[in-house]
N, C-alpha and C positions, 0 to 999 in steps of 0.2 A: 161584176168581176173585172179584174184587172184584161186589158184585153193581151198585155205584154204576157201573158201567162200560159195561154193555150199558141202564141204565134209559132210560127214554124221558119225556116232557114235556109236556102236551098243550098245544094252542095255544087261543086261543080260542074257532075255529073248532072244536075237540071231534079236529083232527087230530092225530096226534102225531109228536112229532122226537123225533129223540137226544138224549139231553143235551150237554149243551157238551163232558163229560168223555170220552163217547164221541168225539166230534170231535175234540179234543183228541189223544185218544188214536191216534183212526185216520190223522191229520195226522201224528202222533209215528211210528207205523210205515211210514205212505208214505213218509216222508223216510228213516226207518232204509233201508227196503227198497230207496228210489233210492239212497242210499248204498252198499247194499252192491254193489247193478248196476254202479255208479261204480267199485266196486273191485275188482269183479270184470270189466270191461272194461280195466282198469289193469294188472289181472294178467294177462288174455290181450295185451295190448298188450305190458309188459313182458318175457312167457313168446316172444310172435312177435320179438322183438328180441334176445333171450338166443340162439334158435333159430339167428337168421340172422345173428348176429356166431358162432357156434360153426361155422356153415358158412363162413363167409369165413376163419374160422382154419383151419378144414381144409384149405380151397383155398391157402390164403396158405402153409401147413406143406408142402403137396404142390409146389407150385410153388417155395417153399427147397429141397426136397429134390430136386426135377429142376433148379435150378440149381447145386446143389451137387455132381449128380453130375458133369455137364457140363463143371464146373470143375476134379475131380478129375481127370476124365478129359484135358482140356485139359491141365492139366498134368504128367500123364505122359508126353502126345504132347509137349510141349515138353522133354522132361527126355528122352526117345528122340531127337529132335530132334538137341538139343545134346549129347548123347551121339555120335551118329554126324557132326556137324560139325566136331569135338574134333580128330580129325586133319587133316582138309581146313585147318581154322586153324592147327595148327603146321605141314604144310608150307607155306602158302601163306607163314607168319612167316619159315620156312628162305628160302625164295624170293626174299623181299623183301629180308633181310639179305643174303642174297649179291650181290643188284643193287646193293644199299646199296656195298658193299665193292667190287663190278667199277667202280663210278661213281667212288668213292675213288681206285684206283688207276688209272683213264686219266684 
């Protein structure tokens, strides 16, 4: 280590201070060290944010996925549906044509 870093300076009072270089220098680390505090509250900030958009995708993928069941389902019950309607609609079409045709001929 630099020995000019830790030296001291008397006053003239016979007290002593740090040197400017120490100050200097321990100014130069409190800021490094707010800085890295800054960036490591940035990254827990960012790391809470990553966390709770990965939960909302989760929730968002589960919640497609029960509508998508819902829908498949839906549309089987509609496709059974119009399956068994299938002939109710051609005879009700027979039915209709032949009223069609008894109207025609009176």
């Amino acid at each position: 280590m630099d020995s000019d870093l830790f030296s001291c300076t008397r006053t003239g009072s016979g007290a002593t201070k740090p040197s400017s270089l120490f100050l200097s220098s321990k100014k130069k680390f409190s800021q490094f060290f707010g800085f890295a505090m800054a960036v490591d509250t940035k990254i827990d900030l960012l790391s809470e944010r990553a966390l709770l958009m990965r939960k909302s995708l989760q929730k968002s993928q589960t919640i497609t996925d029960n509508v998508v069941s819902i829908l498949g389902s839906f549309d089987s019950r509609l496709s059974a549906l119009e399956s068994a309607m299938r002939p109710t609609q051609i005879r009700t079409h027979a039915i209709r044509k032949a009223h069609e045709n008894i109207d025609k001929t009176l």
